[in-house]
Each structure stands twice: as structure tokens, then as C-alpha cells.
VOPAGU-2260 file (C-alpha; in pm, 1 decimal, decimal comma):
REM VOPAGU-2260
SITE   aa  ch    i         X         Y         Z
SITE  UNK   A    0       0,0       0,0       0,0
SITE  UNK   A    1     262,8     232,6      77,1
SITE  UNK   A    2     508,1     164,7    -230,0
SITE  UNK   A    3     131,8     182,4    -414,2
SITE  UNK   A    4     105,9     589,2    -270,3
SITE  UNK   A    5     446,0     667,6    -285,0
SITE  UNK   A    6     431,4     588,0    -684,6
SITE  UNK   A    7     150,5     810,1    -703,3
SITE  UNK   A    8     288,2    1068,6    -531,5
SITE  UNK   A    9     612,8    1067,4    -726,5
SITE  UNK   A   10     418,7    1032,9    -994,6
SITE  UNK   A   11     192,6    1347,7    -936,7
SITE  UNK   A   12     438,6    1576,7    -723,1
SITE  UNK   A   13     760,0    1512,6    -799,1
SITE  UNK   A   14     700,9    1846,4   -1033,4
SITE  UNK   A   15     768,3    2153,4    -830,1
SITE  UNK   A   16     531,8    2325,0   -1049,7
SITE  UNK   A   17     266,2    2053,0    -874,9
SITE  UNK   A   18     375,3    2091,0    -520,4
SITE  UNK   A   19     351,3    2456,5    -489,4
SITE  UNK   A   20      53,9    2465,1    -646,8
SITE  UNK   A   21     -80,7    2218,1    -404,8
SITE  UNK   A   22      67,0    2446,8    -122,0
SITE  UNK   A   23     -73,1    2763,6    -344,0
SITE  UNK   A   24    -423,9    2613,1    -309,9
SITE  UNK   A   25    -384,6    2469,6      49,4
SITE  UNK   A   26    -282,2    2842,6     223,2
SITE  UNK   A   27    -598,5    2986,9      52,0
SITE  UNK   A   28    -813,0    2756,5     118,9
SITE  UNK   A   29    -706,1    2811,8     509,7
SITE  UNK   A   30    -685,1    3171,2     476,2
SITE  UNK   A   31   -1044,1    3165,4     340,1
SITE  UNK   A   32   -1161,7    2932,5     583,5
SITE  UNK   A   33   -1019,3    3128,6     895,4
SITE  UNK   A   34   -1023,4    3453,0     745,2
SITE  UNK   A   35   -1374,4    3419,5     532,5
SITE  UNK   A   36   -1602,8    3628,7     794,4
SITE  UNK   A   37   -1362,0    3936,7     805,9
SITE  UNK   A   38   -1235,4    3929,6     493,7
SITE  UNK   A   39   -1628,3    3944,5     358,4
SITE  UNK   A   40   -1637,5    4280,5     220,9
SITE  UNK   A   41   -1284,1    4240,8      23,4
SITE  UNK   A   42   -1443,4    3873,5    -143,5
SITE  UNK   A   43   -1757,2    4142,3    -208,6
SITE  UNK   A   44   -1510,7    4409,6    -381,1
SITE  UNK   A   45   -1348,5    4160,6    -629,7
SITE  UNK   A   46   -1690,2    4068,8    -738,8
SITE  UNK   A   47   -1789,6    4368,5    -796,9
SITE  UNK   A   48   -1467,9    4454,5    -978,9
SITE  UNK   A   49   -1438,8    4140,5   -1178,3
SITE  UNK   A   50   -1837,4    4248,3   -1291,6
SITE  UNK   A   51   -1683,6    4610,2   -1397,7
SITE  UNK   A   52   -1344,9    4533,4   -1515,9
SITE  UNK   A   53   -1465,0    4481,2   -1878,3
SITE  UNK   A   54   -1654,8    4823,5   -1978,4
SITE  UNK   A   55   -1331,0    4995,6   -1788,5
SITE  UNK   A   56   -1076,7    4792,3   -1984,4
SITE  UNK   A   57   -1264,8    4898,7   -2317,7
SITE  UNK   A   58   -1311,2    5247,5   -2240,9
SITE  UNK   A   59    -905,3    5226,1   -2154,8
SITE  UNK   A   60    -814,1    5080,3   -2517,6
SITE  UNK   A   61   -1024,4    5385,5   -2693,6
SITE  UNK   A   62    -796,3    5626,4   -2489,5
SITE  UNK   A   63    -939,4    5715,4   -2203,3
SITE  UNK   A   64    -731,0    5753,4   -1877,6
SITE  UNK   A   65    -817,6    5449,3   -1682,8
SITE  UNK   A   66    -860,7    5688,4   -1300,0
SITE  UNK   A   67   -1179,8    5833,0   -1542,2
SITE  UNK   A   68   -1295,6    5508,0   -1698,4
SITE  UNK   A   69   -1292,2    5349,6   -1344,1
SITE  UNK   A   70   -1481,9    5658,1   -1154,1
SITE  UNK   A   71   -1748,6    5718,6   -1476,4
SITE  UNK   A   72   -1777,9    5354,1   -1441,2
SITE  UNK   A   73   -1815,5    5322,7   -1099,9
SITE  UNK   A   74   -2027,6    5628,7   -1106,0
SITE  UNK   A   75   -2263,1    5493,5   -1321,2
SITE  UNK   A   76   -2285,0    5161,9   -1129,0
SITE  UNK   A   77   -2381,1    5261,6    -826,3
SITE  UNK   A   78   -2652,3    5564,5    -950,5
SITE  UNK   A   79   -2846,1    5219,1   -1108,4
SITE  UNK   A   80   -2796,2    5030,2    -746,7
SITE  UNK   A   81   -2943,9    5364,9    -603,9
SITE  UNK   A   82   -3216,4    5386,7    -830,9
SITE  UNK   A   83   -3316,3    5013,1    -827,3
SITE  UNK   A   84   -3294,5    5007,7    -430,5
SITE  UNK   A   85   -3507,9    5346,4    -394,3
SITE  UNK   A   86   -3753,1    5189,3    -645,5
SITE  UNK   A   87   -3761,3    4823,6    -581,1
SITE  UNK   A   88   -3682,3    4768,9    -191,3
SITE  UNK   A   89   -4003,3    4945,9     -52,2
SITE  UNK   A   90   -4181,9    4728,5    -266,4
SITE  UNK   A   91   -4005,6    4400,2    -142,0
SITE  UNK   A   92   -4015,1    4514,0     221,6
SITE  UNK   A   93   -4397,0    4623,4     185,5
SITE  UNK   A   94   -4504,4    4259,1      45,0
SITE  UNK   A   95   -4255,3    4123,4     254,1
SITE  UNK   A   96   -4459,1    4237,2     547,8
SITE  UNK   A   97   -4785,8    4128,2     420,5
SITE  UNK   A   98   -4650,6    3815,1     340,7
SITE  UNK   A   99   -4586,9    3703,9     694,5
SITE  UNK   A  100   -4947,7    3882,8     825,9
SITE  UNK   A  101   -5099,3    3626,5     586,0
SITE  UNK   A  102   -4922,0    3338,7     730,8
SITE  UNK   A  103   -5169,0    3250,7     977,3
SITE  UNK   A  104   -5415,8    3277,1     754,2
SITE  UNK   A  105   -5251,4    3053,5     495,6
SITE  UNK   A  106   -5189,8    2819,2     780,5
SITE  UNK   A  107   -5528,4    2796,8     908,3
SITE  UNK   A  108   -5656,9    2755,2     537,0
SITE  UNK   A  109   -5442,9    2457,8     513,6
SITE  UNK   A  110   -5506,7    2272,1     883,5
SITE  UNK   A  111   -5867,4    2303,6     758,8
SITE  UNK   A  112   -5791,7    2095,9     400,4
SITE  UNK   A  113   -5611,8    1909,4     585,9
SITE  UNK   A  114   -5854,1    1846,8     877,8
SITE  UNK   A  115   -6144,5    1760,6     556,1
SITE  UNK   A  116   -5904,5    1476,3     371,9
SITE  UNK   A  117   -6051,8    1203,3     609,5
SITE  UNK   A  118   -6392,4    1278,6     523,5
SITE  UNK   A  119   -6331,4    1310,5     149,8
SITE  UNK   A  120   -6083,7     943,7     154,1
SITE  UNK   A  121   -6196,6     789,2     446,1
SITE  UNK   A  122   -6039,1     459,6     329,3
SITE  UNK   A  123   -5651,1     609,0     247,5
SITE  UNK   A  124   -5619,2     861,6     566,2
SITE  UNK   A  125   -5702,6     847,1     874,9
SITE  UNK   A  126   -5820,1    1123,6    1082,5
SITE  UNK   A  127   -5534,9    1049,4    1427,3
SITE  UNK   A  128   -5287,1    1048,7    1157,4
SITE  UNK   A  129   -5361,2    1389,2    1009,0
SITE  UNK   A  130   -5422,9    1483,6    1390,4
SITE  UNK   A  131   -5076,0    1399,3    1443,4
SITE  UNK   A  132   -4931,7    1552,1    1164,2
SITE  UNK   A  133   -5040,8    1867,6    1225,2
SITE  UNK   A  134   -4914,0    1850,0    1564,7
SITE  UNK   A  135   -4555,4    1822,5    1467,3
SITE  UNK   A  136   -4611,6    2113,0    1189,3
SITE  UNK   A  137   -4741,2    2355,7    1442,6
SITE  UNK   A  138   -4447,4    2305,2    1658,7
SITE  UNK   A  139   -4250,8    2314,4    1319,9
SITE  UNK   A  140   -4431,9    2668,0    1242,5
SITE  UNK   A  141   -4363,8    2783,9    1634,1
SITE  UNK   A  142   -4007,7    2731,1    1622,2
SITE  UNK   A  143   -3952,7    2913,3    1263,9
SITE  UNK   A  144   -4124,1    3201,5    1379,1
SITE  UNK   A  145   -3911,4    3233,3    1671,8
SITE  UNK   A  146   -3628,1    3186,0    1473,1
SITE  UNK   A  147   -3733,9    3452,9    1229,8
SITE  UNK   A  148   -3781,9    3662,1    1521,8
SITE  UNK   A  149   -3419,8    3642,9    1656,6
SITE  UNK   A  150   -3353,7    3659,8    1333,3
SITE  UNK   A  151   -3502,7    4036,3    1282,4
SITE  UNK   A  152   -3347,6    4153,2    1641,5
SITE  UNK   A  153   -2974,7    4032,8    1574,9
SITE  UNK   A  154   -3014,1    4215,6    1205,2
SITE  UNK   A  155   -3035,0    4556,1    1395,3
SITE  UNK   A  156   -2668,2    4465,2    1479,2
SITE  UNK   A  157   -2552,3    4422,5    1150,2
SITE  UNK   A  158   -2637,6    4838,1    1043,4
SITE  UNK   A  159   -2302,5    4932,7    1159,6
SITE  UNK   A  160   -2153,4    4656,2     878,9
SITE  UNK   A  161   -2423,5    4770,1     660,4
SITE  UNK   A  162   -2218,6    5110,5     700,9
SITE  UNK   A  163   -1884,5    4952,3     677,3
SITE  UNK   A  164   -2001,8    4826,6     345,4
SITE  UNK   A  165   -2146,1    5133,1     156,5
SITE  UNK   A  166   -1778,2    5307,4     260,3
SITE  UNK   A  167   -1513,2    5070,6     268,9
SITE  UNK   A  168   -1622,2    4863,1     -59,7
SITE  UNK   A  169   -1619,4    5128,2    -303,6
SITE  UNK   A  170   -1324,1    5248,6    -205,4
SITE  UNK   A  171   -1174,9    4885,8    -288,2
SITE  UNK   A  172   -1370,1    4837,5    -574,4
SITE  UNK   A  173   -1186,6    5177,1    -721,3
SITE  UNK   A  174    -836,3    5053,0    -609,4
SITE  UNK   A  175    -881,7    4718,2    -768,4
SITE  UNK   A  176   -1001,0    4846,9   -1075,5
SITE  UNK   A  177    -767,9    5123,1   -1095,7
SITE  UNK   A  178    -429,6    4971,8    -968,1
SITE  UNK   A  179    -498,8    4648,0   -1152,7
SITE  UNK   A  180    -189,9    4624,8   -1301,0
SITE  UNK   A  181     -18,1    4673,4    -944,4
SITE  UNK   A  182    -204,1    4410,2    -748,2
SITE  UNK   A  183    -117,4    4161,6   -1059,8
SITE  UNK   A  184     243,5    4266,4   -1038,4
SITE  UNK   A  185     292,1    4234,4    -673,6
SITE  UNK   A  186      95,5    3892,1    -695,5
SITE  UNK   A  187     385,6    3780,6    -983,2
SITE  UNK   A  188     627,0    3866,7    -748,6
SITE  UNK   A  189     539,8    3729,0    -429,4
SITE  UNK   A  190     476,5    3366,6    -591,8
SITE  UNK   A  191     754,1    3134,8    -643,6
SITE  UNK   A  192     957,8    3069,9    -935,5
SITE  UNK   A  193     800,5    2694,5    -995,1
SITE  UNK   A  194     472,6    2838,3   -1075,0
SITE  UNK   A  195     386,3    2683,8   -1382,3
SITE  UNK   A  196      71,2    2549,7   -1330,1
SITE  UNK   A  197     -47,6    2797,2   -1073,6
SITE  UNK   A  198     -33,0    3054,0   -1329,9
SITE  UNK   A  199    -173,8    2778,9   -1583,2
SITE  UNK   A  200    -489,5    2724,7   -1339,8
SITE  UNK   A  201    -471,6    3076,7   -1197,3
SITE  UNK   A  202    -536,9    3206,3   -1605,4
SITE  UNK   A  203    -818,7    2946,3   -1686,3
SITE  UNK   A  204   -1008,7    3059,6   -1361,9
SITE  UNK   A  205    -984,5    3449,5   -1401,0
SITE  UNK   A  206   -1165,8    3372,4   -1736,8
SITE  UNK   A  207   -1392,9    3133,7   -1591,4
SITE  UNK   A  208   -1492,8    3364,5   -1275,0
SITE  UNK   A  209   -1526,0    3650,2   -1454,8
SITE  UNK   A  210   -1719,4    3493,2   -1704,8
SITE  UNK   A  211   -1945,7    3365,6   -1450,3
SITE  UNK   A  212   -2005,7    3649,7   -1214,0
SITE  UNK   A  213   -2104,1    3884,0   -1510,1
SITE  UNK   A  214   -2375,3    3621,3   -1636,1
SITE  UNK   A  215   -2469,0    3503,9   -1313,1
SITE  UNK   A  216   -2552,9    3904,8   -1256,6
SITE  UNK   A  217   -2729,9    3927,5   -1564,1
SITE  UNK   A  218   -2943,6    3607,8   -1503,3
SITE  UNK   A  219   -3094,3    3690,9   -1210,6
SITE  UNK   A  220   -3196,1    4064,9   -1301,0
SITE  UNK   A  221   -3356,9    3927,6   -1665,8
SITE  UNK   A  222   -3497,2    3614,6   -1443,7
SITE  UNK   A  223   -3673,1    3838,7   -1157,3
SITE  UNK   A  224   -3785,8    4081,3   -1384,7
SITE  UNK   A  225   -3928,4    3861,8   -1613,6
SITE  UNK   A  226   -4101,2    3691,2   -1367,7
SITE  UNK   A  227   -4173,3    4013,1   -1178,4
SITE  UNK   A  228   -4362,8    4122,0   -1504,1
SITE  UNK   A  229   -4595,7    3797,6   -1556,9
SITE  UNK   A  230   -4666,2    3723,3   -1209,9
SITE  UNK   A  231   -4839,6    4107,5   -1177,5
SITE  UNK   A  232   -4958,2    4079,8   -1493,8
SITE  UNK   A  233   -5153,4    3757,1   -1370,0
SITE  UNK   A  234   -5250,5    3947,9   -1040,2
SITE  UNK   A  235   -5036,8    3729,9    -868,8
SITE  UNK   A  236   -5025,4    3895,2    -483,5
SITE  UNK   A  237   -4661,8    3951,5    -398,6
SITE  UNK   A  238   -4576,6    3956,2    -734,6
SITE  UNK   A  239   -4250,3    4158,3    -700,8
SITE  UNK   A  240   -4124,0    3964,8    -382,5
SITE  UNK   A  241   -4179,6    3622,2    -581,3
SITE  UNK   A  242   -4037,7    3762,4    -878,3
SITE  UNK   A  243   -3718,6    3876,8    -656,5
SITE  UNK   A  244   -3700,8    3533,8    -491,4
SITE  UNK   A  245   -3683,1    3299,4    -814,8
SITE  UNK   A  246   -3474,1    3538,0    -955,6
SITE  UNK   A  247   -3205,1    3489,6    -698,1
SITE  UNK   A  248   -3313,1    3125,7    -674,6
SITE  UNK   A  249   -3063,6    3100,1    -984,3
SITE  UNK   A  250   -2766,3    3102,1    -825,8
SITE  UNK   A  251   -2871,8    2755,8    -618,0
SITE  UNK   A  252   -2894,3    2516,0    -993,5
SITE  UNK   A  253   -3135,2    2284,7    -991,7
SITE  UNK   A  254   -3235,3    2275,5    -555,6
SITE  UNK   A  255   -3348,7    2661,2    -575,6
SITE  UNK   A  256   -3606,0    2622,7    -835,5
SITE  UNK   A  257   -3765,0    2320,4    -662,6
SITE  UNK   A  258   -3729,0    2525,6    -326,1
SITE  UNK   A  259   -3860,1    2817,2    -495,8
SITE  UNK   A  260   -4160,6    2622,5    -626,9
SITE  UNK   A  261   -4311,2    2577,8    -268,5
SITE  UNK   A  262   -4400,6    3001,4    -192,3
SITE  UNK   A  263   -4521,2    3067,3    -569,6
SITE  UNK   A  264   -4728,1    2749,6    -538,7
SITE  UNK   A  265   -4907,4    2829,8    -147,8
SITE  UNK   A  266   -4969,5    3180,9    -267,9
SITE  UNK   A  267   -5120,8    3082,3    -581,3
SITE  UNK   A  268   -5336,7    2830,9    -433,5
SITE  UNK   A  269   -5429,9    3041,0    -167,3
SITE  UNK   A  270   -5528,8    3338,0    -366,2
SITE  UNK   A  271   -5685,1    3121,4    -680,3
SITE  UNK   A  272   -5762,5    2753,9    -528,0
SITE  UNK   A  273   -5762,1    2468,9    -770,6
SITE  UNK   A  274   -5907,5    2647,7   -1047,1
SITE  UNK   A  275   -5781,3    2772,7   -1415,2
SITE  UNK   A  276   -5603,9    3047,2   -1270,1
SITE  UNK   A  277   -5363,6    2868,1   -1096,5
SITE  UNK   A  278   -5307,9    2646,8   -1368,4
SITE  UNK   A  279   -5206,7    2912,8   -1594,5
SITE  UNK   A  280   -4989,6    3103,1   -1287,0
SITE  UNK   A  281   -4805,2    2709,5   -1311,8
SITE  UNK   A  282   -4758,1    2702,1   -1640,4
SITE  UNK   A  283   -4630,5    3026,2   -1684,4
SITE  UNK   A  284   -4384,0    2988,9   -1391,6
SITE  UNK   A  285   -4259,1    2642,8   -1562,7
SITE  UNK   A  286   -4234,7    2824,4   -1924,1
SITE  UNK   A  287   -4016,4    3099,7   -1750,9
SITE  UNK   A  288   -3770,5    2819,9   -1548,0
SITE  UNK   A  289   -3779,9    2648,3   -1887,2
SITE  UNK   A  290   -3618,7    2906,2   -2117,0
SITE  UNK   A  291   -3391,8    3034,4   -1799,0
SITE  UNK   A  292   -3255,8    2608,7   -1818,6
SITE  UNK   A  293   -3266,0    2553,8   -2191,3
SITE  UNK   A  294   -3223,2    2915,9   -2345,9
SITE  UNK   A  295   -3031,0    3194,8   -2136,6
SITE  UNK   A  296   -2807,9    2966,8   -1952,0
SITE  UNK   A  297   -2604,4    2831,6   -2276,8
SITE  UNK   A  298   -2651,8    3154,4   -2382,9
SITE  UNK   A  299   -2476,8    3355,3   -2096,1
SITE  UNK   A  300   -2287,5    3057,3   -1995,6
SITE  UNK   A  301   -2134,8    2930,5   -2324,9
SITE  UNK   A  302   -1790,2    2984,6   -2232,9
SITE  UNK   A  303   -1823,7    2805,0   -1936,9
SITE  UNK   A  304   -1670,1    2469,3   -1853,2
SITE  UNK   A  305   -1930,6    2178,8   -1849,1
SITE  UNK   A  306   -1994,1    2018,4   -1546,5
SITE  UNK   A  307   -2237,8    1729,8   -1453,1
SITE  UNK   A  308   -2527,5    1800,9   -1272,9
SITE  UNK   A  309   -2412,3    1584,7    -957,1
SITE  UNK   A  310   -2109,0    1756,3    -948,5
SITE  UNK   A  311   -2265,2    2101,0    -931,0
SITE  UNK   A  312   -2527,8    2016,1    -646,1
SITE  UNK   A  313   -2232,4    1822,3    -412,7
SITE  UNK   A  314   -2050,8    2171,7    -489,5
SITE  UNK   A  315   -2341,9    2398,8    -391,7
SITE  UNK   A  316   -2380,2    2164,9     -44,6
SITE  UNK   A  317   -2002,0    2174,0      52,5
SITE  UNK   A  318   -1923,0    2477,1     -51,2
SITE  UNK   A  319   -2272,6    2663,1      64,9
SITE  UNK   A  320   -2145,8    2487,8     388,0
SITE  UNK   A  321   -1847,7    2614,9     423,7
SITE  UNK   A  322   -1916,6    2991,5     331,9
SITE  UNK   A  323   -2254,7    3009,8     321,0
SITE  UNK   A  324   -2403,9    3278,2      80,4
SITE  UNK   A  325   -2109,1    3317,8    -113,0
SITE  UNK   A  326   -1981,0    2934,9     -98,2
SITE  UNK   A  327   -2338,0    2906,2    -285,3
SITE  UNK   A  328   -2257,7    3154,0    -548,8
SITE  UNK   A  329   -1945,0    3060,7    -641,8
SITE  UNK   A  330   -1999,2    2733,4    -641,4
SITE  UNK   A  331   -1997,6    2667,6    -993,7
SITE  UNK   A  332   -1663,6    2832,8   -1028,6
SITE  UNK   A  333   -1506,6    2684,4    -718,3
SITE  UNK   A  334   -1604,6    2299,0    -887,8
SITE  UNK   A  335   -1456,2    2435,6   -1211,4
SITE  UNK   A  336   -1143,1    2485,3   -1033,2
SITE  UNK   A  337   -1162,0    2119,8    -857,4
SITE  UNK   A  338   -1180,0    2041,0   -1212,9
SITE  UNK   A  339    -902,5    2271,6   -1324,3
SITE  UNK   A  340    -665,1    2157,7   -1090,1
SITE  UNK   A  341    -726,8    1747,4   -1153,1
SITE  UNK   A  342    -652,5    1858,9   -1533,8
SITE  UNK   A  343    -328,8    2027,4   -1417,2
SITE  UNK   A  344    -205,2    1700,7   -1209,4
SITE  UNK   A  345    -366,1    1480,8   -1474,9
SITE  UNK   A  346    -136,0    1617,6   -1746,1
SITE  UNK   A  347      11,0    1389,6   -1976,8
SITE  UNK   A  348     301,8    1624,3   -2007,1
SITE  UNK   A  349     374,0    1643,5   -1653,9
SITE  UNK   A  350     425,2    1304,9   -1628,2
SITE  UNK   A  351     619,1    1237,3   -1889,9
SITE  UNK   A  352     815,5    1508,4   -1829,3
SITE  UNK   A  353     897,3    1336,7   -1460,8
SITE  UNK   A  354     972,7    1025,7   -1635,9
SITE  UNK   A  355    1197,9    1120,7   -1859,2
SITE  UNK   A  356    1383,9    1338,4   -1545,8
SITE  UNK   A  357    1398,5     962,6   -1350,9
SITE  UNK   A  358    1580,3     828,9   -1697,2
């Protein structure tokens, strides 16, 4: 077993090029992990550069001074964010809050369809069963609201990083942009000579992140608007706030549109009940998640490595576990890397070249 592992790790990092990329990836990965929580609003800053870099590089090649290509672009950047909060958040929060008044009413609407299925099948359910059922859902319902009610107390904490945010970020988001050429410099010339392959993996996953961030971005805005649209168009209540939420539900592939599913389908058989309405409110909904799947996402996401669907939803879990919101969003990118780096070792090259060292 041993001579078994030490051939495959002669075989795989006897290239220094290997090893320090191996040590490369192990350091972040720590820093990240130990680091993640403070270093939140830097992670936030590179994704907002990476989504600005491009209009800034172009205005640069036409001639313009890249200080004023960076500020008009940043400008112009955060007047939309300004507009679409003033516009769009009062909304969200108003329907927000009439969402959760309605619970109880939703609730109680349910215990009593539930409460009439013995009647209706008295041979398939029986009515201690639904009794008991219920039972464990109310304490299910009591526990999420308290949770949702810490929840909305320990947020009142977080204004002073909501403040941190709005002053510190731009400010990085201006230095990245502008002193791009510095950071990538003094990144050259801190990393060691045998860097081969990091700067092999480290190219393939600028393009890949960048790639991703900016149609990731654009997904969710045509996605939630979209939906925004035909749910108040169908007099869909809430129709912004479930418009919002499968519009972000994007960035989770495959679990957020079933988990999405669940609020668009309780509000639409609450306000319609079984009838033709409700129907069409479905259909619509799957005609919408349909075209995101099969049209915009090759479409945005052409460049992007293939992945199988497996391997995508075990990234979203460990990674979403690790760092949470933004494990979740880049977890497409962080499996492409996985995938990146087992190319790298995998290399045909590299091991020849090691053979032919050992002759």
C-alpha cells in the first residue's frame, strides 16, 4: 500500500510546479476558511470589480485615462444600485410584510384541508394520523417564527456593517479596478519561481470567474424581472417579492427552483384555489424556469466549462457549507477549479516530463 502511494505521489508531485501549487491552493483555502467572515467585504469588492473590469478595460483601449474610466464607471454603477434600491426595496419590504401577516391565515386555510381529507378518503387517511401531523407542523411553524424573530433583532446589529459596506467597498472596488496592473504585479512577485501550473490554473479561472459572475448578474436581473412582469400581470399577490425570490433562486442550480416552487405554489393556491387560474400562474412559472434552463443559460454561460449536474449540487452543499451565501454563489466556479486543478495534475506532459527526469 505504501510503495502503491508513494508511486503516485512521485508520480503526481515530484514536479515543483505541482507541489507549490498544491501548497498555493492549500494556504488559501485556510486563509479563506479562517479569514472568510472578516475578509467578507474584500471577497464582495473583487466581485464587484471582476463584474466592472470589462466596460473599464474597453473604455481604456479607446484612450481614455483608466482613474476616469474606473470613476465614470463606478459612477454609473452605483446611480443604477441607487435607483433600483429606492424603487424596488419598498416594494419588497412592503409585500414582505404582508406576506408574513398572511401566514396565519394561509396556515389555518391549510389545517382546515387538511382536517377535511378524512372525510373526502376515508379509506386512504385516517383522521389520528392527520391529527398527528399537524401536531408536529405547528411546533414546526412555532419554532420558525421564533427563529425569524431572533432573526429580525440580531439584524439591527448588523447596520453598523451595513455602514462599513457602503464606505469601505467602493473604495476597494476603485483601487482594484484602478491599480490592476499593481495588485497583478505584486501577486507575480510574491509567488515562487516553480509556478507553472499555478499561473496555468490561476489564467483558466480568471476567465472562468469573470465569465461567470457577469452572467450570473445578468441572469438573475432578466430572471426576476421577467417573472416580476408575468406574475403582476396575472394578479399574482406579492408579485414583485416572488419575482425577486426565483430570480435569486438562480444562483442555487437545480435545488433553488424546486425550493422556490413551494411560496409561488401556497400563494397561488391560496389566492386562486384549484381552479384555471392557478393552472395558468403554473404554467407560466414552468415556461419561464424552462427558457432560464434551456435558453439563457447556454446563452450567458457558453464559455463556461461543463460540469455534470451531480457535481454542481455536491458543490453547492459543501461549498454553501463552508461559506454560506457566497460558498453558494461561487460554487460553480469553485467545482470548475476542482476540475481545473485534476486537469493540471492529470497532465500527460507532466508526467512524462517526470519520467523522462527519472531516466
Amino acid at each position: 500500500m505504501l510503495g502503491v502511494f508513494g508511486n503516485w505521489y512521485k508520480r503526481k508531485f515530484s514536479d515543483p510546479n505541482a507541489l507549490m501549487l498544491l501548497l498555493f491552493i492549500l494556504i488559501m483555502t485556510t486563509l479563506l476558511y479562517v479569514f472568510g467572515e472578516m475578509l467578507m467585504p474584500v471577497l464582495v469588492a473583487i466581485v464587484i470589480a471582476y463584474l466592472l473590469d470589462v466596460p473599464v478595460s474597453r473604455m481604456e483601449k479607446i484612450g481614455i485615462r483608466r482613474w476616469i474610466a474606473t470613476s465614470f464607471t463606478l459612477f454609473i454603477f452605483f446611480v443604477i444600485c441607487f435607483i433600483t434600491a429606492v424603487s424596488i426595496i419598498p416594494i419588497i419590504s412592503r409585500q414582505s410584510v404582508n406576506f408574513v401577516q398572511e401566514i396565519p391565515l394561509i396556515w389555518d386555510s391549510t389545517q382546515i384541508w387538511l382536517t377535511s381529507l378524512p372525510a373526502k378518503y376515508p379509506s386512504l387517511i385516517e383522521v389520528e394520523y392527520i391529527k398527528t401531523a399537524m401536531a408536529g407542523l405547528n411546533e414546526r411553524v412555532v419554532e420558525f417564527g421564533q427563529q425569524l424573530l431572533s432573526a429580525s433583532f440580531s439584524s439591527i446589529g448588523n447596520i453598523a456593517a451595513l455602514l462599513i459596506y457602503i464606505v469601505l467597498v467602493p473604495l476597494m472596488v476603485f483601487f482594484m479596478l484602478n491599480d490592476k496592473q499593481i495588485f497583478v504585479s505584486s501577486l507575480n512577485s510574491i509567488l515562487p519561481a516553480e509556478r507553472r501550473l499555478i499561473t496555468q490554473v490561476g489564467e483558466e479561472m480568471n476567465t472562468q470567474i469573470a465569465n461567470y459572475i457577469r452572467g450570473k448578474v445578468i441572469e438573475i436581473v432578466i430572471v426576476a424581472s421577467v417573472t416580476s412582469i408575468a406574475f403582476t400581470l396575472l394578479d399574482l399577490r406579492f408579485a414583485v417579492l416572488l419575482g425577486v425570490l426565483v430570480g435569486f433562486s438562480v444562483l442555487i442550480p437545480y435545488i433553488g427552483a424546486a425550493v422556490v416552487t413551494i411560496p409561488v405554489a401556497i400563494v397561488g393556491l391560496f389566492q386562486f384555489g384549484l381552479s384555471s387560474e392557478f393552472g395558468y400562474l403554473m404554467l407560466v412559472y414552468a415556461i419561464i424556469q424552462g427558457l432560464d434552463g434551456n435558453l439563457l443559460v447556454p446563452i450567458l454561460f457558453s464559455e463556461a466549462v461543463s460540469l455534470h449536474p451531480l457535481y454542481i449540487i455536491i458543490a453547492v452543499l459543501l461549498f454553501g457549507g463552508l461559506w454560506g451565501f457566497w460558498g453558494v454563489f461561487f460554487a460553480i466556479p469553485l467545482a470548475t477549479l476542482v476540475k481545473a486543478l485534476i486537469t493540471a495534475w492529470s497532465n500527460p506532459r507532466l508526467e512524462e516530463n517526470i519520467i523522462l527526469e527519472d531516466k
